[in-house]
Each structure stands twice: as structure tokens, then as C-alpha cells.
matplotlib code that plots the C-alpha trace (Angstrom):
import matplotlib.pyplot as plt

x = [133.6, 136.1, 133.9, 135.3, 134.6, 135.1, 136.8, 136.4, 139.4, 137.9, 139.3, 142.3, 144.3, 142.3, 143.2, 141.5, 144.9, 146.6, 144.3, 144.0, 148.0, 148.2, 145.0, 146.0, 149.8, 149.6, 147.1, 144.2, 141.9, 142.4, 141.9, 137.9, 137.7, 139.4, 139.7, 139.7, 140.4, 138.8, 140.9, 144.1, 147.8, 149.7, 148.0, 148.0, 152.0, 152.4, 150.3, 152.8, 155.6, 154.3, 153.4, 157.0, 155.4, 156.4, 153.8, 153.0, 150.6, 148.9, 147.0, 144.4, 141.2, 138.7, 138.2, 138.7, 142.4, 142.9, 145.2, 144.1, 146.7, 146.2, 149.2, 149.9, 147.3, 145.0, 143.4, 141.1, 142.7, 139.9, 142.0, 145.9, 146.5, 150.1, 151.6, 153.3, 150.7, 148.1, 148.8, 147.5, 144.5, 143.7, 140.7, 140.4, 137.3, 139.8, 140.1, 136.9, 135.5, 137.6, 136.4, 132.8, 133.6, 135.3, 131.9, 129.7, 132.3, 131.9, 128.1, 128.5, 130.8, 128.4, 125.4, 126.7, 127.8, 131.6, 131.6, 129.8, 129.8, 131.0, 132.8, 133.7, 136.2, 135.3, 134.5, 134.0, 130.6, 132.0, 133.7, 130.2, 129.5, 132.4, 131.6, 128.1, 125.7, 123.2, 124.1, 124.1, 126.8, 127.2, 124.7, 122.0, 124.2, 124.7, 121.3, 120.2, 122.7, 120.8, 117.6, 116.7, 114.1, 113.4, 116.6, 118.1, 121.3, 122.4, 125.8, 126.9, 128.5, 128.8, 127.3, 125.1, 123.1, 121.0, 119.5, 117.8, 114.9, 115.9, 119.9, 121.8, 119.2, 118.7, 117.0, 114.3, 113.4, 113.1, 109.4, 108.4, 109.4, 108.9, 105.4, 103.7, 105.1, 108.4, 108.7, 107.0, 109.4, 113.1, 111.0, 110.6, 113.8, 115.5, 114.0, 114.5, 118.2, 119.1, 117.5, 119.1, 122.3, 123.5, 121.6, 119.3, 116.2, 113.9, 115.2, 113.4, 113.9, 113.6, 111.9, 113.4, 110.8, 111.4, 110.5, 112.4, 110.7, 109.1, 106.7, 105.7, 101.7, 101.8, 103.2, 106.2, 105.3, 102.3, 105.0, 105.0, 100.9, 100.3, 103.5, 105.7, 102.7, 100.7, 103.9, 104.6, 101.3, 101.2, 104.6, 103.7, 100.2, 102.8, 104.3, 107.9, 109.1, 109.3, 108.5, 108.4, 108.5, 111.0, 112.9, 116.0, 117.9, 117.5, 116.5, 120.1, 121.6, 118.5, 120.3, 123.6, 122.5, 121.0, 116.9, 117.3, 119.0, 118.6, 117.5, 115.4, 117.0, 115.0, 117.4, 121.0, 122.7, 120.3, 121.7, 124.8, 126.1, 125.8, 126.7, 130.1, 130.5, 130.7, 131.8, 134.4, 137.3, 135.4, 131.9, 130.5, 128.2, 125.9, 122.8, 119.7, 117.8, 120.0, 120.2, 123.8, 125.7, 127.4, 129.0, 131.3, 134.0, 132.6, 134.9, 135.7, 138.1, 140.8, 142.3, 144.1, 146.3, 146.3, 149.5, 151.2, 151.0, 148.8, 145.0, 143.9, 142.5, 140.2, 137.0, 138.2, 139.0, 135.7, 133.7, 135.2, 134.8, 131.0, 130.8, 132.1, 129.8, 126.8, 127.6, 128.0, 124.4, 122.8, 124.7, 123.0, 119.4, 119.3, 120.4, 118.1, 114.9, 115.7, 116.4, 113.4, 111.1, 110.7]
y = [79.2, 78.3, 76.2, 73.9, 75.7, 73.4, 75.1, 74.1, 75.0, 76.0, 75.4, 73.9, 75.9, 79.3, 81.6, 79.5, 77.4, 81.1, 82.8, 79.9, 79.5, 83.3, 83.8, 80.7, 81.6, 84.9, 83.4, 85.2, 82.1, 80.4, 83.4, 82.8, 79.2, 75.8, 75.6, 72.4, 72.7, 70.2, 69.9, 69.1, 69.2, 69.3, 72.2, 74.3, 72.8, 74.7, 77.6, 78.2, 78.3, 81.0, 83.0, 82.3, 80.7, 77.5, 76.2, 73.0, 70.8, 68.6, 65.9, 64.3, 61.6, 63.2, 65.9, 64.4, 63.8, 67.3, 68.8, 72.0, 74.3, 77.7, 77.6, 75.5, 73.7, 71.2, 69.1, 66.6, 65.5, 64.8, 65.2, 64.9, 66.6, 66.5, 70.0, 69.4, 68.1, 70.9, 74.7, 77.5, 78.9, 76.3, 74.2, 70.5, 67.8, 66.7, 70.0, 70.2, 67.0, 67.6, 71.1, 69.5, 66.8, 69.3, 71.2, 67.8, 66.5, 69.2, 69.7, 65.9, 67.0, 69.7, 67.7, 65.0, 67.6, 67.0, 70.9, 74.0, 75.3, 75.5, 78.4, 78.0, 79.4, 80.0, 77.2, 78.5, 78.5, 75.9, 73.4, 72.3, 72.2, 69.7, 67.5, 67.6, 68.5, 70.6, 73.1, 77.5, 77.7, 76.0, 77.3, 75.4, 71.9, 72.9, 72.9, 69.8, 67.8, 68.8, 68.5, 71.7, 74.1, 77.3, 79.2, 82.9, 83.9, 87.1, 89.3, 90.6, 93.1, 95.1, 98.1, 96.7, 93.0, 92.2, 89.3, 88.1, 87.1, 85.6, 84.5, 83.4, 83.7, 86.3, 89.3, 88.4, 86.0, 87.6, 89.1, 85.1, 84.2, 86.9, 86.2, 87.5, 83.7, 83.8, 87.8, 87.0, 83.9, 85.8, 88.4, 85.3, 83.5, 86.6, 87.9, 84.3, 84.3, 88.0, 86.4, 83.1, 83.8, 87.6, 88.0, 90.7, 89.9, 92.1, 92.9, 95.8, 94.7, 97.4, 95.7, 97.5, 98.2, 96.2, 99.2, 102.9, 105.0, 102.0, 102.1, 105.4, 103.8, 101.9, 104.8, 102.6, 98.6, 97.1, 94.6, 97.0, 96.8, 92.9, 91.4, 93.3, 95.2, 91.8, 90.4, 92.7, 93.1, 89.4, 89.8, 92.1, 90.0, 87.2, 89.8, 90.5, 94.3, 94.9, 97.8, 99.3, 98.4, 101.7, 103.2, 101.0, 104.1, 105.1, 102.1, 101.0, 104.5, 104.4, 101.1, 102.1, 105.5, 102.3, 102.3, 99.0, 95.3, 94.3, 94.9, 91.9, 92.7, 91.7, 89.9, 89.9, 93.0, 95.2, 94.0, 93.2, 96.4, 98.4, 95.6, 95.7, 99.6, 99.6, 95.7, 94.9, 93.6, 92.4, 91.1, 87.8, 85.5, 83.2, 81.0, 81.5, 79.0, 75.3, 73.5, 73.9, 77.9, 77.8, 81.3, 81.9, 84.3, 87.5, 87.2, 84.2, 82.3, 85.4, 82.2, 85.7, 85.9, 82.3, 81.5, 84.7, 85.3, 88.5, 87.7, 89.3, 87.2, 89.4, 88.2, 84.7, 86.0, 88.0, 84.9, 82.4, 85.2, 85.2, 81.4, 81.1, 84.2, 82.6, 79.2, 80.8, 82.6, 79.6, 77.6, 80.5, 80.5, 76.7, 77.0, 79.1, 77.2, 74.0, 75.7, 75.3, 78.3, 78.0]
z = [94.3, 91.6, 89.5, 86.7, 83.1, 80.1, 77.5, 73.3, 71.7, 68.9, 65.1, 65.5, 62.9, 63.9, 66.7, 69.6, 70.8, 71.4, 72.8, 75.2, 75.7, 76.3, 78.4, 80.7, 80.2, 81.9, 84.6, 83.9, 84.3, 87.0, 89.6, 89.2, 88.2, 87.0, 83.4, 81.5, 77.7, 75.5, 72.5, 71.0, 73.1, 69.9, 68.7, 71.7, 71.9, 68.2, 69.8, 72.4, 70.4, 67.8, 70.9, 72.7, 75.7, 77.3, 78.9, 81.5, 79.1, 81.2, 79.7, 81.6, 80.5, 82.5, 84.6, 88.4, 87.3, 86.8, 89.1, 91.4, 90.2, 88.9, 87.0, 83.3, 81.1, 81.7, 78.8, 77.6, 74.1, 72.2, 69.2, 68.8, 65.3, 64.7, 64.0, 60.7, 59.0, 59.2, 58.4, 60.1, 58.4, 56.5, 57.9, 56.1, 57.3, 60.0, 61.7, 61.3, 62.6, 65.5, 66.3, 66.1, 69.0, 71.2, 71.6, 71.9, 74.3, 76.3, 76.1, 77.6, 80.4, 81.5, 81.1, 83.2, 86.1, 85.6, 84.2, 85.6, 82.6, 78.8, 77.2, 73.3, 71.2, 67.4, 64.9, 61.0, 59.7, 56.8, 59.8, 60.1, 56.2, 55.8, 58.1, 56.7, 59.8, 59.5, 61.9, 61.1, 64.0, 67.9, 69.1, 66.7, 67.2, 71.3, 71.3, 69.3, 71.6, 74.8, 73.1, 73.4, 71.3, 73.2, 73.4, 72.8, 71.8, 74.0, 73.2, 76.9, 78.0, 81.6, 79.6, 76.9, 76.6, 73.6, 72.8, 69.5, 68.6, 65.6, 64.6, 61.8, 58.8, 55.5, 56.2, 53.5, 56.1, 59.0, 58.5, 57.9, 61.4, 63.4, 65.3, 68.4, 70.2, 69.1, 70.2, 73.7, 74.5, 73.7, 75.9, 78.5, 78.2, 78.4, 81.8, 83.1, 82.3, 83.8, 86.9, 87.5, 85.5, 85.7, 89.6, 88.4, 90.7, 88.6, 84.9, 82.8, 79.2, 76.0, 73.1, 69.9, 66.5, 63.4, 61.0, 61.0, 64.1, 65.2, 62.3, 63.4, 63.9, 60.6, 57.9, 57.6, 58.6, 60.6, 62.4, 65.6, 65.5, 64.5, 66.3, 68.9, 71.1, 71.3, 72.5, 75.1, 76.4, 76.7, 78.5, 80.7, 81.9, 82.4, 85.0, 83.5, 83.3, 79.6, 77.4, 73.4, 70.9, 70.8, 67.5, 67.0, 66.6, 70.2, 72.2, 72.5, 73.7, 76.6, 77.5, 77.8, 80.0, 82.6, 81.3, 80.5, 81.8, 78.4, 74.3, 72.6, 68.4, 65.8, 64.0, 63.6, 62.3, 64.3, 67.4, 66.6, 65.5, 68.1, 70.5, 68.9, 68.5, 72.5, 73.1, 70.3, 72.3, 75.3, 74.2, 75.4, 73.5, 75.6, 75.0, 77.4, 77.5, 77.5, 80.3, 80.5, 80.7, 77.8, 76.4, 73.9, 72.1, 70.3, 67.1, 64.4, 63.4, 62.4, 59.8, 58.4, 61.6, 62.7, 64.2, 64.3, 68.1, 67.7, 68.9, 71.8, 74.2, 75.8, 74.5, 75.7, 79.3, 79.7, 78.3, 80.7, 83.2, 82.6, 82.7, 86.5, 87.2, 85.9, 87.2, 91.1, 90.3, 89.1, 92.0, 94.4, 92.6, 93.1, 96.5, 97.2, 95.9, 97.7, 101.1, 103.0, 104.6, 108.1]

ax = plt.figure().add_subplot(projection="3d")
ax.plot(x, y, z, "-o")
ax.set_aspect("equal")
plt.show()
């Protein structure tokens, strides 16, 4: 299959419109899927010219008018910011409004079945603080749009996946939310998602310790005792394939040599460091959990080299990659529960 992704474009004055013109420019899209870019055609028109591309821009209302051609752009134009009136690298409320209803017009595309999937490009932290929502980041507003509360970011890689069981808060509030229930469903989600998503039919999952050593039997933290082993053991009656809690300095090498599908983080850094030490270039971000696939770009907004033609559009290619992949498993899982046995 060569499934429909819709693709955000992002901030419309950050690197998302080149990394789009180049990775559709050089064709290395449309070989596993159709991509639809929900955004702006006067932006990705300046795009292509600080990149030296000269791109078919294709605008289109919906996606049934888009054109079965794996060459060129295709594109919703949610928003039509003229070029000369907005500066790379500098965001202002309209940019940022705009990179707002490119995400919730395509959460609406995927929910409504015109889209297999969503990949998004990056959208500052402080896009969503101008336009006064509420949101920590797309996932948080991805989620209220669908309605949904139980979900896990993941960071994805062909060598290393780690998901979190908490996201974008201060680490003086991690110990506050961490709790057996919260632990046990990114343990849940997690499995769930490796099964109908990445095609793993039975995942092993690495829980990693909150405290140095795994708080070596309560010398250093009684988190390991009173929160992650309950969780675990309650994952493991529930019949998924999970073990630890294990030192976080070692849990994530066992990973990478193949003991583990995945590595549930405790919170942010802890996962994400590592992540990036082997994934920098190509990692994926994606949300377990929605009732939509949605994944994402590993990097921000790079407003310091915004319309110079240098960002790498690796992390876009690998993330739109993962969307048609996940999309054909989930297309194959569902298959696969409807067919009847005889």
C-alpha cells in the first residue's frame, strides 16, 4: 500500500517548508506513500527558492483532488502567508495560529478516514503560548482534539525505542506523578503499540529505575519498591513481557545489543538522551495511544538556520517513513480481526 500521510508543515518561518521541499523535491516520499502537506504554498514557494528547487506546487481543497503522482507537491492551503511580509525566524501570532490549524486540520483529516495517518513537522513551544492554548507541545493539543487521555509519547528508532512515562514537565515534578497506574499503562500502551503499529507480535519491554542503581533496595529512593515493581508485577499478571526496574545507566545499552523491543523513561531527559546519542539525525517521535498514527520530527524549529537551505531532512523522511509502516500494520492488524475463523 501507498497510503495517504497528511503532512503539518510545521512553523511557517522555521525549517519545516524546506525540509518538505527537499524531502519531496528529491522524491524520497512518494516511493512508500502519498503525501499531502497541510499548510501554506507561499511559504513552501519561498522554501524552494532558498534551497534552489523549482518545484510543481499543487494546490488542492481536499484530498480526493489530489493527483496520484509521485513527483511535485500536493497541498491543502490552510494558510496563504505571503512571503514578504514574514521573516524567517521570526514567529508572530499569525504564524503561529496558522501552525496551530495545520495540526487540527489534519487530526480532522485522519479522523474522518481521508488520511492514514499524520506526520508533523516542528511547531515552537511559544506558537501555542501566543495564540493562548493551553497546550505543552502537539502532542497535549493532538490529543485533546481526539479526546483522548491515555497516551505515550515514544522516540523510535530501528535500533532504540523509548517511550515515557511522563513528558514535558520540571523534574521537581516528576516524583508527584509517577504512580504504580500511570507506570503500568505506558507499560500497556506501549506493548499494545509494538503490536498493532511496529508488527512485533510479542514485545519484551525494559522498565528503567528512577533512582542511581535502581535504588539499589531503598539506600538511594523507595520509588523502585513503592511504584515501579508493583507496576510490573501488575503488568506481567496482565500477561505482557516486561521486566526491571533496571539501572538507567545500563538498561538502554541491553536494548541496543536486542534484550529489549522497547525502554519505558521515567521522564524526559532520561530517555531522551540516549535516544539522541544513537538517533540524532534519524529519530522518530510518535504517540501511542490516539486513535489516529500520528508521528513527528525529532528536532525543533532550528529558527537559527531558517531559510538558509541547510536542514537535513532526514528526520522528516524517517518519520513519514514510519507513518506508512504503521498505517500498513494497523491496516493488517484490523484485517486481521475482522477476517473470520473457519
Amino acid at each position: 500500500m501507498r497510503p495517504t500521510i497528511a503532512v503539518t508543515m510545521g512553523d511557517p518561518v522555521g525549517i519545516g517548508p524546506e525540509i518538505i521541499v527537499k524531502a519531496m523535491a528529491q522524491n524520497r516520499l512518494s516511493r512508500f506513500c502519498t503525501p499531502l502537506v497541510v499548510g501554506d504554498p507561499f511559504r513552501l514557494d519561498a522554501a524552494a527558492k532558498c534551497v534552489g528547487f523549482s518545484p510543481n506546487i499543487r494546490v488542492v481543497s481536499r484530498p480526493g483532488e489530489a493527483p496520484d503522482e509521485k513527483t511535485g507537491i500536493t497541498v491543502i492551503p490552510v494558510s496563504r502567508l505571503h512571503s514578504k511580509k514574514f521573516t524567517w525566524g521570526k514567529p508572530t501570532r499569525s504564524t503561529a495560529a496558522a501552525a496551530v490549524r495545520y495540526i487540527t486540520t489534519a487530526v480532522d483529516l485522519a479522523q474522518r478516514g481521508d488520511a492514514a495517518a499524520m506526520v508533523t513537522c516542528p511547531v515552537h513551544k511559544s506558537a501555542f503560548r501566543l495564540t493562548g492554548l493551553p497546550f505543552a507541545g502537539h502532542t497535549e493539543l493532538i490529543a485533546d482534539r481526539t479526546g483522548s487521555s491515555n497516551f505515550v509519547m515514544m522516540m523510535a528508532g530501528n535500533r532504540l525505542k523509548v517511550a515515557l512515562a511522563t513528558i514535558h514537565v520540571p523534574l521537581g515534578e516528576v516524583l508527584s506523578l509517577l504512580t504504580p497506574e500511570r507506570v503500568f499503562r505506558t507499560i500497556r500502551i506501549t506493548a499494545e503499540g509494538l503490536m498493532e503499529r511496529f508488527g512485533i507480535a510479542s514485545p519484551c519491554i525494559g522498565v528503567a529505575g528512577l533512582n542511581p542503581h535502581a535504588g539499589e533496595n531503598g539506600r538511594f529512593g523507595n520509588e523502585e519498591r513503592q511504584i515501579l515493581i508493583p507496576a510490573v508485577r501488575r503488568a506481567r499478571r496482565a500477561g505482557y513481557r516486561v521486566e526491571g526496574p533496571y539501572p538507567p545507566d545500563t538498561v538502554f545499552y541491553r536494548a541496543l545489543k536486542g534484550a529489549f523491543h522497547a525502554v519505558i523513561a521515567m521522564y524526559h531527559d532520561q530517555g531522551l538522551i540516549p535516544f539522541k546519542l544513537i538517533h540524532f539525525t534519524d529519530g522518530v517521535n510518535t504517540t501511542l495511544g490516539l486513535p489516529l498514527i500520528r508521528t513527528s520530527v525529532d528536532h525543533g524549529t532550528a529558527y537559527d538556520i531558517a531559510g538558509t537551505g541547510t536542514a537535513d531532512p532526514g528526520s522528516l523522511v524517517a518519520a513519514v517513513r514510519m507513518a506508512a509502516d504503521q498505517a500498513n500494520h494497523r491496516h493488517r492488524s484490523l484485517r486481521k480481526k475482522s477476517t473470520p475463523l473457519h
